[in-house]
C-alpha positions in Angstrom: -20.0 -16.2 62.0 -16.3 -15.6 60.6 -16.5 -19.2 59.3 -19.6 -18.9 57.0 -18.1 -15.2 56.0 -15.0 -17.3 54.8 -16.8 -20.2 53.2 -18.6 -17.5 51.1 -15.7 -15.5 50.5 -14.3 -19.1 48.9 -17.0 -20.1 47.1 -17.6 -16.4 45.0 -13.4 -16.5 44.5 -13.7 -19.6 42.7 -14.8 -18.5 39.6 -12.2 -15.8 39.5 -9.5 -18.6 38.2 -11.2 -18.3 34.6 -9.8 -14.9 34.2 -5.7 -16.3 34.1 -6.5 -19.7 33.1 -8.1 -17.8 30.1 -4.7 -15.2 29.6 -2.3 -18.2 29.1 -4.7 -20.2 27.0 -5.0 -16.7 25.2 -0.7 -16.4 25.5 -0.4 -20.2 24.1 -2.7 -20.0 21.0 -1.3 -16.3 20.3 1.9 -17.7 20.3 0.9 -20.6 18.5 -0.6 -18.6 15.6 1.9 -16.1 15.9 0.1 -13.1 17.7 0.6 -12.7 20.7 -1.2 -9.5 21.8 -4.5 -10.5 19.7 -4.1 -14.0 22.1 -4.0 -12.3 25.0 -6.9 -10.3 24.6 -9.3 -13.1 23.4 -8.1 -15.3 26.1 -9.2 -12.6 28.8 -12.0 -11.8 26.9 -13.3 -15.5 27.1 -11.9 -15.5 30.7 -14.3 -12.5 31.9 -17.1 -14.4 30.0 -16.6 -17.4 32.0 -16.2 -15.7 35.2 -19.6 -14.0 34.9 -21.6 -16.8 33.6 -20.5 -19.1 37.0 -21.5 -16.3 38.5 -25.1 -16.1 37.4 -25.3 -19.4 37.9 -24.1 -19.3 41.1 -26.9 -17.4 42.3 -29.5 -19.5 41.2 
């Protein structure tokens, strides 16, 4: 029982890792184009995005 919790618990977190990866893509191309704090929020932006589209697929 505590093993199929955990191996669920894995599987939903998975798609959580689009939210940072997306930050410092969003930190690198703000500091790239030179604006930071615009960077940042796109990058989350697209982050979230991602995070709730592998989740709708997810529960197909």
């Amino acid at each position: 029982m505590v093993k199929k919790t955990l191996e669920k618990k894995k599987k939903e977190e998975f798609g959580a890792l689009f939210i940072p990866a997306g930050i410092f893509l969003g930190m690198g191309f703000g500091f790239l184009f030179g604006d930071l704090v615009a960077g940042l929020f796109i990058g989350m932006g697209i982050g979230f995005l991602l995070f709730a589209i592998t989740k709708i697929f997810k529960r197909k």
